[in-house]
C-alpha positions as a Markdown table, in Angstrom:
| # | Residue | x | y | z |
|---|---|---|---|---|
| 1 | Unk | -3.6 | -26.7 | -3.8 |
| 2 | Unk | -6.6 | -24.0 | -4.2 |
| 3 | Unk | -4.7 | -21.8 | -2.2 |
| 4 | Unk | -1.8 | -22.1 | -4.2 |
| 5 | Unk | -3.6 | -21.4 | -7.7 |
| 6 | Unk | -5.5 | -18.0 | -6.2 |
| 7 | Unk | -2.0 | -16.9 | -5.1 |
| 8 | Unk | -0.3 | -17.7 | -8.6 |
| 9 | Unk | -3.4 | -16.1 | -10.5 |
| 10 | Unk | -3.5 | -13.2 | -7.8 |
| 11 | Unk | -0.2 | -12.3 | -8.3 |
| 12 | Unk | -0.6 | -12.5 | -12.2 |
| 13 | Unk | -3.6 | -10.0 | -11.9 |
| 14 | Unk | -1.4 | -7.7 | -9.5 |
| 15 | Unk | 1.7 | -8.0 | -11.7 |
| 16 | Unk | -0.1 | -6.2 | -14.8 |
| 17 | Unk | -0.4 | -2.3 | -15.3 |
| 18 | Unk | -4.4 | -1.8 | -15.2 |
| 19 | Unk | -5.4 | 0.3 | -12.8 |
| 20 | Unk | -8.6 | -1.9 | -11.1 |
| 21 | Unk | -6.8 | -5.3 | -11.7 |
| 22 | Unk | -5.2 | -5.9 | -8.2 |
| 23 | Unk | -8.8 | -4.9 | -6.7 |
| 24 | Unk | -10.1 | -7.5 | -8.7 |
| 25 | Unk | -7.4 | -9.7 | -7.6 |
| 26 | Unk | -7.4 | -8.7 | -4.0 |
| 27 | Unk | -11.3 | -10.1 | -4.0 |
| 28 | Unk | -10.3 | -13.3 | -6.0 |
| 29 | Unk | -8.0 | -14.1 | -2.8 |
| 30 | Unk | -10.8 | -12.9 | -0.2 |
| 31 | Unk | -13.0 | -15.5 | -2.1 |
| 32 | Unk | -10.8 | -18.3 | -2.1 |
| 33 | Unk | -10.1 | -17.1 | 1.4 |
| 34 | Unk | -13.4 | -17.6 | 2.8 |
| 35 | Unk | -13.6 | -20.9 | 1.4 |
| 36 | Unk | -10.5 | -21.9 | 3.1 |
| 37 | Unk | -10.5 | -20.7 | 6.3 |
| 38 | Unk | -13.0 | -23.1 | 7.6 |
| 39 | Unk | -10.9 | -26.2 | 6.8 |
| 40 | Unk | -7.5 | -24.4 | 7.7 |
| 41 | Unk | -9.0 | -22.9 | 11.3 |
| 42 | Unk | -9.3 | -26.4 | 13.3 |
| 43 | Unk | -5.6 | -27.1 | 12.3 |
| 44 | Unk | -4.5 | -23.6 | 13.7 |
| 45 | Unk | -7.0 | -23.6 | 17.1 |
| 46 | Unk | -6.2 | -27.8 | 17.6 |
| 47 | Unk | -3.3 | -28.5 | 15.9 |
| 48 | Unk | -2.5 | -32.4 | 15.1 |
| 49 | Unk | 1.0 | -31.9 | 14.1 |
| 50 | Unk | 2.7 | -29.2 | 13.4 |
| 51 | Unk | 3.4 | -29.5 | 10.2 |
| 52 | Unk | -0.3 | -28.8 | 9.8 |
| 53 | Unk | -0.4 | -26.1 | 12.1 |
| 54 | Unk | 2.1 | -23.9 | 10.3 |
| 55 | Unk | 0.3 | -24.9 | 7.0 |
| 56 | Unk | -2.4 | -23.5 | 8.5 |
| 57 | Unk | -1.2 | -20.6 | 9.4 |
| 58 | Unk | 0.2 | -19.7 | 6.1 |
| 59 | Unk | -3.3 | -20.8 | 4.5 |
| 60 | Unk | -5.4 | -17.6 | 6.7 |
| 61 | Unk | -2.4 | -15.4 | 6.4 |
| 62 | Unk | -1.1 | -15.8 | 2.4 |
| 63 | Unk | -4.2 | -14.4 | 1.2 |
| 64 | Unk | -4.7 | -11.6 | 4.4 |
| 65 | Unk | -1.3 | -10.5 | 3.2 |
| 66 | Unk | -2.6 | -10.5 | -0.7 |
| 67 | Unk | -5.6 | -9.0 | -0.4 |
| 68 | Unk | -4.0 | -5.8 | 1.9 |
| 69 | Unk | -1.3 | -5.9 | -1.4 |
| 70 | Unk | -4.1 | -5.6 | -3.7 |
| 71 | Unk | -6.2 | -3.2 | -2.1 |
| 72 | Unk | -3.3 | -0.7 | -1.1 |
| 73 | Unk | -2.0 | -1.5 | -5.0 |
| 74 | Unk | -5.1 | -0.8 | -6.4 |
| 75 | Unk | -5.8 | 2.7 | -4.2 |
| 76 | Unk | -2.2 | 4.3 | -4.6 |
| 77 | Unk | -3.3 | 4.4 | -8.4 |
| 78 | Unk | 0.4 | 3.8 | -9.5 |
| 79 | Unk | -1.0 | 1.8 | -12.2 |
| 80 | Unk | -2.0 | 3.4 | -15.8 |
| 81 | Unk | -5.0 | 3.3 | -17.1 |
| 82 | Unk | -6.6 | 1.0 | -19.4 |
């Protein structure tokens, strides 16, 4: 459910048009990242079920994904500036 909020706040920050937001969002997601990924890793490296596994998986790579977004967002400058 954590995972979920970053991602909908994250991709809030990255939608808007200043230039350092999706940096700043980028390192929201590598926070909530690093809070996840010990929980998430026993369910990818011993997986119970399945179902678990693949949540898992989408719980280390959803916010791997976002935080590349952000960065490569916030360094191609596209945005104007605040």
């Amino acid at each position: 459910m954590l995972l979920f909020g970053n991602l909908v706040l994250s991709g809030a920050l990255l939608a808007t048009r200043w230039r350092w937001l999706p940096a700043i969002a980028a390192l929201f997601m590598l926070a909530g990242m690093l809070g996840t990924v010990p929980h998430d890793l026993p369910d990818v490296t011993h997986p119970v079920s399945a179902i678990r596994f693949v949540f898992g998986v989408l719980g280390i790579l959803v916010p791997i994904i976002a935080i590349i977004l952000g960065a490569a967002d916030a360094l191609t400058a596209r945005h104007a500036a605040s």
